[in-house]
Structures are given as C-alpha cells and as structure tokens.
C-alpha positions in Angstrom: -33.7 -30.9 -32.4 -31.0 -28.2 -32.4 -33.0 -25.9 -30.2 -33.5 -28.6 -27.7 -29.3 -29.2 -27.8 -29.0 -25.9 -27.0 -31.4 -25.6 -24.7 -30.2 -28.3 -22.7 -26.5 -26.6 -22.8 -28.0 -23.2 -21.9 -29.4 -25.3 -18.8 -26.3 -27.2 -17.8 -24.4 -24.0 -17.9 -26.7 -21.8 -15.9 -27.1 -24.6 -13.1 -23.7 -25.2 -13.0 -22.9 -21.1 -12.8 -25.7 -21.4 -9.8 -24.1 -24.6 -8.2 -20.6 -23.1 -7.8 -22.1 -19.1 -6.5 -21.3 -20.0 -3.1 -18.2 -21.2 -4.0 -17.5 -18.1 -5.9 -19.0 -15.5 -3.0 -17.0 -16.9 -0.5 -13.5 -14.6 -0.1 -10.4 -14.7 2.4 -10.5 -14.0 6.1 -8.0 -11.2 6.5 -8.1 -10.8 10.2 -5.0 -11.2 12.1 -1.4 -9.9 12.5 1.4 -9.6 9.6 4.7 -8.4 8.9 6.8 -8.3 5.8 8.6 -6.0 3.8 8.4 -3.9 0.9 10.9 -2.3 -1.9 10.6 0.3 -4.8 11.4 3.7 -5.5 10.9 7.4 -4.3 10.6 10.5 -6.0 11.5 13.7 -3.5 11.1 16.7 -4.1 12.1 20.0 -2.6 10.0 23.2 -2.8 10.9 26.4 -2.0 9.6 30.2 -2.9 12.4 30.5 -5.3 12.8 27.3 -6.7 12.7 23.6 -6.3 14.4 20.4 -6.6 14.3 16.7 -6.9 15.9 13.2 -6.5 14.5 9.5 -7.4 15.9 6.2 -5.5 15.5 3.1 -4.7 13.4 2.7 -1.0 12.7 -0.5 0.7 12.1 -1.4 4.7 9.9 -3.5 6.9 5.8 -3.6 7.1 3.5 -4.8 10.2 -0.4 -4.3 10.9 -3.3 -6.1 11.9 -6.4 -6.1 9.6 -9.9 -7.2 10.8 -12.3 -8.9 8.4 -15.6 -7.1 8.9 -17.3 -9.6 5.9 -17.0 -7.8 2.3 -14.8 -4.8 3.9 -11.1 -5.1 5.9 -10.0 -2.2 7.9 -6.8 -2.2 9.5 -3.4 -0.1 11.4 -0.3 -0.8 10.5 3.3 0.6 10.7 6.2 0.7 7.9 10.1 1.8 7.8 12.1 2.4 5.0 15.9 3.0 4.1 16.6 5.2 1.0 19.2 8.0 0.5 18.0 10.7 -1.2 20.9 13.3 -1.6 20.5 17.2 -2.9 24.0 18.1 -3.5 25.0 16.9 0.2 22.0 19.1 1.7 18.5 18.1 3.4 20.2 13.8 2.8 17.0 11.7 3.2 18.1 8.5 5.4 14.7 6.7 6.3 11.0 7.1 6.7 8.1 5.7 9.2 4.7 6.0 9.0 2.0 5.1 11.2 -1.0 4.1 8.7 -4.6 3.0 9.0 -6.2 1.3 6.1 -9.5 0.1 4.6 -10.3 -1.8 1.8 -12.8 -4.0 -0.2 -12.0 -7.8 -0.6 -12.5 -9.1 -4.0 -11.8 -12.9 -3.7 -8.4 -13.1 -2.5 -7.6 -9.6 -3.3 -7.7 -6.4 -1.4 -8.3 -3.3 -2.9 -7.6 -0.6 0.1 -6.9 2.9 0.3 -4.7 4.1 3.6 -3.1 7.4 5.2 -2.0 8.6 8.2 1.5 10.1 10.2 4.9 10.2 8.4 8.3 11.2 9.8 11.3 11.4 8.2 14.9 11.5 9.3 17.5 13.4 6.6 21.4 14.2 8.1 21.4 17.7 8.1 18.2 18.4 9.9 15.7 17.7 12.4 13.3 14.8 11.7 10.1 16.1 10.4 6.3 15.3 10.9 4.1 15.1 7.7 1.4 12.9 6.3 0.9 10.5 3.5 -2.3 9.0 1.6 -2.2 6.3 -0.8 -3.7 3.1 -2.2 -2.7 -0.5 -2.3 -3.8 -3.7 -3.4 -2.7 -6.8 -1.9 -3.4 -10.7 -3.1 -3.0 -13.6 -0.8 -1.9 -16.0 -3.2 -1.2 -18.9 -0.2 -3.0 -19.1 3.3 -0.5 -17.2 5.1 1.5 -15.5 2.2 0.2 -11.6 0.6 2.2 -9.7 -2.1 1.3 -6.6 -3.1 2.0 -3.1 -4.6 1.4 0.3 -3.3 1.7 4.3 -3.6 1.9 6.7 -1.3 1.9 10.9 -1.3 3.7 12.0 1.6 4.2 15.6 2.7 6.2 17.5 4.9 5.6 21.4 5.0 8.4 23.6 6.4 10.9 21.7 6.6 13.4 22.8 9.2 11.2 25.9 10.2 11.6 27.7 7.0 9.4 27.8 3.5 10.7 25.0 2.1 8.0 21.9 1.5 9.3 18.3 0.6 6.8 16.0 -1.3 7.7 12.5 -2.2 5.6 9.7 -4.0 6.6 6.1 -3.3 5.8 3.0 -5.7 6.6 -0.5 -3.9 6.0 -4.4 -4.1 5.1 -5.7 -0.7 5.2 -9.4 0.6 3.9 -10.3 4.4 3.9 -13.3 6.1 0.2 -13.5 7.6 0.0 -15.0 11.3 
C-alpha cells in the first residue's frame, strides 16, 4: 500500500516535471535596440619602467546596442560612455571613457550570461586622448518585458600613453539598467 502511494507520487511528479518542460525551455527574445546606463567604480593604474601608480572612483555614463536572438545564443554591438575623474596628483586626470563593444552570450531563461570586448578611448586633461582595448563579461536579467539590469567588468588597456613607456590599465565593476525597445 505504501509502495503504491509513492509510486503514484513519483508519477504525478515526473508528469507534471514533463508537462511544464516546454514551459521551462522556452527563454526571452533579446533581439532589438536598448539604451540605459550604468554606474560603479574604476581602478586605474599607471605603469611606467620605474614605477607605477593608481587611483579608484566612482564611474558611471550611458549604454546602447542592439542584440539579435539567434535561439539559445545572443550576439550583439553596442556603445558606452562614462564620466569619472581619476586624478594622479594633477597629472594624466582621467575625464571619460567610450568604448565601442561587441558581445555574445548564452541565454539562460531570462538571463544573459555574455562575454564582450572591443575599442576604448579615453580622454584625461593633460593629454591626448588615447586608443586601447577592453574585454570583459556581463550578465544581464530582464526582470520585465522591456526592462534588463545587470552587472559587468571590464579590462581596458592603453599602452604608451602620450608616446612614451607609460601603460594605463583600469578594471571597471558596474550595475547596468536598459530600457529594451
């Protein structure tokens, strides 16, 4: 009598675990436009032969990219600015960053787990802007139909800054929210 009890449990969990699969498999579409913005903090540093220093601050700008939905995988482009002031005694300020990114990721429900890299320039006060590049990873959630929040970290680097040996490296930890169109 037991056996049977639990047999018939056993049962009604396994068809109900089968009866809600689809439900379970399907995920959300992530193709389309967005824009949003993002805030955290930086951590630059400043490498030279004989030395090398380094500042952490608060960063924070605007986010926009398109993703395309290819089923199970999203790949996508995108663009960011941020504001921050990163300061070495009055030399080599820090004012803003852009990057131009490409991204690809793995959907898991109505998460995306995506790594990304690409071009970064970065305006300081007493110099020329400089090219680099940056890699990272992200994970973003869409936790309404047209609303994502997120976190993600970037390396950046930008080698010779100014012409001479000097090397600047900064990692980046932000929240993100977009606004999905």
């Amino acid at each position: 009598m037991k056996q049977s009890v639990s047999m018939k449990i056993c049962l009604l969990l396994a068809t109900s675990v089968l009866a809600s699969s689809p439900a379970l498999a399907q995920s959300t579409n992530w193709t389309g436009a967005y824009a949003g913005a993002q805030a955290g903090g930086t951590h630059f540093k400043l490498s030279a032969p004989g030395g090398s220093a380094d500042d952490d601050r608060l960063i924070g700008g605007l986010i926009a990219g398109f993703d395309y939905d290819l089923g199970t995988w999203v790949i996508g482009a995108g663009a960011d600015f941020d504001f921050t002031d990163v300061d070495f005694g009055g030399v080599n300020f820090l004012e803003s960053v852009w990057r131009l990114k490409l991204r690809g990721g793995y959907k898991f429900g109505s998460g995306l787990l995506y790594a990304t890299g690409g071009y970064a320039n970065a305006q300081f006060d007493t110099i020329s802007d400089q090219d680099g590049y940056f890699i990272g990873g992200g994970y973003d959630y869409k936790f309404l139909p047209n609303i994502t929040i997120g976190g993600e970290v970037l390396y950046t680097k930008f080698d010779n800054l100014a012409g001479t040996p000097v090397d600047g490296e900064m990692i980046t930890y932000q929240v993100r929210a977009a606004y999905r169109f």
